[in-house]
C-alpha angles and dihedrals in degrees: 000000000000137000121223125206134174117222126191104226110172138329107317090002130114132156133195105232113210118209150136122310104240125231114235114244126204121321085012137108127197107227117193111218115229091180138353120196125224115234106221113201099052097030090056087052091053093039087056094042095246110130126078104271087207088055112107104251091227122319094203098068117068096208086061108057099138132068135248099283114138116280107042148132118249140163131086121211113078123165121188146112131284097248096180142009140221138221111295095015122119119251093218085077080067108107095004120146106237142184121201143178091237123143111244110294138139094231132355135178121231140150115278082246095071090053126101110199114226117248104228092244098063126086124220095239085055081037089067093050094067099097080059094038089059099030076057094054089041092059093053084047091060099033096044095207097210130195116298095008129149109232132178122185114207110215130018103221126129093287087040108052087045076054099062092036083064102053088033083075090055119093092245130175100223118353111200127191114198111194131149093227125080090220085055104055082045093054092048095054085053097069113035121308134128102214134345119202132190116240103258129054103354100065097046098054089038090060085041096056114019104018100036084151102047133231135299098227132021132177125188108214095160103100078218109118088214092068105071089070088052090049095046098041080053092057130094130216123299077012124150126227111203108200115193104155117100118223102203111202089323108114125246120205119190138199107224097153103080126063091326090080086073106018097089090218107173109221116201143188119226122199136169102209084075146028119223119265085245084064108035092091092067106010123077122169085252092068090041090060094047095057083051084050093053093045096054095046083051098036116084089219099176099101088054094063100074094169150023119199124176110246080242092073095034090135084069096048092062099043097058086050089057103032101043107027089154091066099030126077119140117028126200121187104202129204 
């Protein structure tokens, strides 16, 4: 058997590297992928070649200890079945359903630590969505919707969409989704949003009519520069911007010298590699994945997996991220 891995080699390049299935040593288990699911937002970026190749890839998973110098490995969602065990590792991993955060790959090798085990009701394909389940759950850590409030959530992608599920659940006032592309405002609404408006003329007119005094609470979600204004202007007073989105090496210019200047929006990063120092007493990364965990066994996910491509034809897979945005939401790679 052969194992499969993606590289990515060079702006708009990626290659699918054949070689040996390794045999687990001691304290390891071989687990075989049966998806692994692109993450959008940050692959693009590397896809693109738009992300600092000396910055460290991500030095809280293990799996992804370089940096994002051509060529690399890179994702973090793999679902898939221990397939073999090493010395001094319980049998009882043998068999198991696992997610990891484990760049694409056919088969990898890792310590049963780093494995998540599957609850039964939850599908691989939902399996794969558990780095943006928890990303999602991260975002409403750090933004704290509250009773009553006004919230608008820039951007409907995957992250996105688990985003506004979530808040969907909080007894909100008005909750608002802002995308380019009409699937994904549908999808919004479905699942729990108010309104969703395209980023032109609707939300302007929308702020201009209904919400003259902003919301209480924004995320941008959008990974569009552009978007932050948009997120800001939308924003009352004493309001809070959450930005998750990461920019990469695009720039991002931002009008501060209108009302912003006395406005005492808070603007805030969001990251899930961390939880804020306000949370850290009560909240680990354990109980935040298993709130990701409760919101994909509740969560009908389907509609948000628009396509399954083989590893094999992984180059596709990126370029139809790239190239048709407007059909494509959820990728798989399957193996």
């Amino acid at each position: 058997m052969t194992a499969r891995s993606l590289l990515f080699t060079g702006p708009g390049d990626v290659m699918v590297r054949e070689s040996a299935v390794p045999d687990p040593g001691a304290g390891e288990v071989q687990v075989r992928t049966a998806v692994s699911a692109i993450s959008a937002g940050t692959e693009l970026l590397i896809y693109r070649g738009q992300v600092p190749q000396s910055m460290a890839a991500d030095e809280t998973i293990d799996a992804l200890d370089g940096d994002f110098e051509y060529p690399s490995k890179y994702g973090y969602a793999a679902v898939g079945r221990v397939t073999a065990v090493g010395e001094d590792v319980d049998t009882d991993w043998l068999d198991q359903r696992v997610f990891a955060f484990n760049p694409h790959e056919s088969h990898f090798l890792t310590k049963p630590e780093h494995l998540h085990r599957v609850p039964d009701p939850v599908s691989d394909a939902a399996a794969a969505l558990l780095a943006n389940a928890e990303t999602a759950v991260n975002f409403l850590l750090d933004g704290g919707p509250a009773i009553g409030e006004r919230v608008t959530v820039f951007g409907q992608g995957i992250v996105g969409l688990l985003t506004t599920a979530l808040l969907a659940q909080f007894p909100l006032e008005t909750l608002l989704t802002v995308d380019d592309y009409t699937q994904r405002r549908e999808l919004s609404l479905s699942l729990g949003a108010d309104y969703a408006l395209a980023p032109d003329e609707d939300i302007h007119n929308y702020f201009e009519s209904i919400e003259p005094d902003g919301v209480d609470l924004a995320y941008e979600l959008s990974g569009n520069p552009s978007a932050l204004n948009d997120a800001i202007h939308s924003t009352g007073t004493a309001g809070r911007v959450i930005v998750g989105s990461w920019y990469g090496t695009k720039p991002t210019e931002l009008d501060l010298g209108g009302e912003f200047h006395r406005s005492r929006i808070r603007l805030q990063s969001s990251q899930v590699s961390t939880i804020d120092p306000e949370d850290r007493g009560r909240w680990t990364k354990e109980r935040r994945l298993s709130e990701a965990w409760r919101l994909l066994g509740q969560l009908d996910t389907s509609s948000l997996i628009t396509h399954r491509i083989p590893v094999e034809c992984a180059a596709d897979a990126y370029r139809l991220l790239d190239d048709s945005p407007a059909d494509t939401l959820g990728v798989l790679l399957t193996y």
